[in-house]
N, C-alpha and C positions, 0 to 999 in steps of 0.2 A: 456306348461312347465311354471312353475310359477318361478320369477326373485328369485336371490339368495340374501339373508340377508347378509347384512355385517359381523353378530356375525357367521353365515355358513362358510361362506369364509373365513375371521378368521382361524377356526378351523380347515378347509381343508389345509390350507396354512401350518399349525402349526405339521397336521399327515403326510403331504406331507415330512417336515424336518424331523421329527420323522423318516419316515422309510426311507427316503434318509441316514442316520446316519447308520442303523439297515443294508442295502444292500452296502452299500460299506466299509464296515471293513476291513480292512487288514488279511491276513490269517492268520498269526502270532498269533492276538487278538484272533480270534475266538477260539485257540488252537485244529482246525482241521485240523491236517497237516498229507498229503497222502504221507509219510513216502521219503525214496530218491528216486530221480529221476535221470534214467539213459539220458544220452543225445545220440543223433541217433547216433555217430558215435559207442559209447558201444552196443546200441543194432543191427548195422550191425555186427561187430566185431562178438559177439556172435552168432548171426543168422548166419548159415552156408546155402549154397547156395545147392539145392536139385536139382535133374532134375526132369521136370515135367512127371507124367506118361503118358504111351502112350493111354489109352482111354479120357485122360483131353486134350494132344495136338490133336486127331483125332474130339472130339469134336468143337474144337477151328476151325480147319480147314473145319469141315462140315459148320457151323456157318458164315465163313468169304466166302466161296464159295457159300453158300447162301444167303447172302447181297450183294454181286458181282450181282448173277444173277437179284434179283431183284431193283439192283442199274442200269444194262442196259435194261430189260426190260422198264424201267420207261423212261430212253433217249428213247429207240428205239419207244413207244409210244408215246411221249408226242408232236413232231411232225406230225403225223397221224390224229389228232382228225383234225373235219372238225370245222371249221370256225362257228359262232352262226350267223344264221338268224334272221332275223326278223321277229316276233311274225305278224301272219295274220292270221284273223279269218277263220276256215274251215267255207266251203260255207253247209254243213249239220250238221252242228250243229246252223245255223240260220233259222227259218221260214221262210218258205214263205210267200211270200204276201198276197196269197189266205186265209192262214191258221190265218193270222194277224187281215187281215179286214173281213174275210168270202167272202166266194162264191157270192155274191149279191153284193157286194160293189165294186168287180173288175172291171165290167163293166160300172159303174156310173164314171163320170171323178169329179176330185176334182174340188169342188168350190171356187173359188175367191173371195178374198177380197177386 
């Protein structure tokens, strides 16, 4: 990455201001205004309260009786699992000796230094 010129930085500093000016305007200025606004307690007031129908609560209830079960399966397992051993190499997945030094070498005794 090559060092920044003073006259660059400058002019970064300068569009930096520019659109800091341009993003915070007040709504007012902008004259895009999303018309009245009701405040929650008018749109409780107006919203009227419905009962929910009965395939939306049966659903809710399969849902939650199916989070239940896999909420205890998960305790009732999570106890169970066995304890992690220690990594030890299987004795057949290493060569043997014979097959290492060859058949001829076995019976020679190593030599000392």
């Amino acid at each position: 990455m090559a060092p920044e010129t003073p006259a660059s930085r400058e002019t970064q500093e300068q569009s930096i201001k520019a659109r800091k000016h341009e993003l915070f305007q007040p709504e007012a200025a902008t004259g895009a205004s999303t018309g009245p606004r009701k405040t929650v307690k008018e749109y409780l007031r107006d919203t009227r309260p419905v009962p929910l129908a009965a395939g939306a609560k049966a659903g809710l209830w399969v849902a939650a009786a199916l989070v239940l079960l896999l909420f205890l399966a998960a305790l009732l397992t999570s106890g169970s699992r066995p304890r992690r051993r220690t990594h030890r190499p299987h004795t057949a997945a290493m060569p043997s000796r014979e097959t290492r030094l060859g058949a001829s070498d076995v019976d020679r005794k190593p030599s000392s230094f």
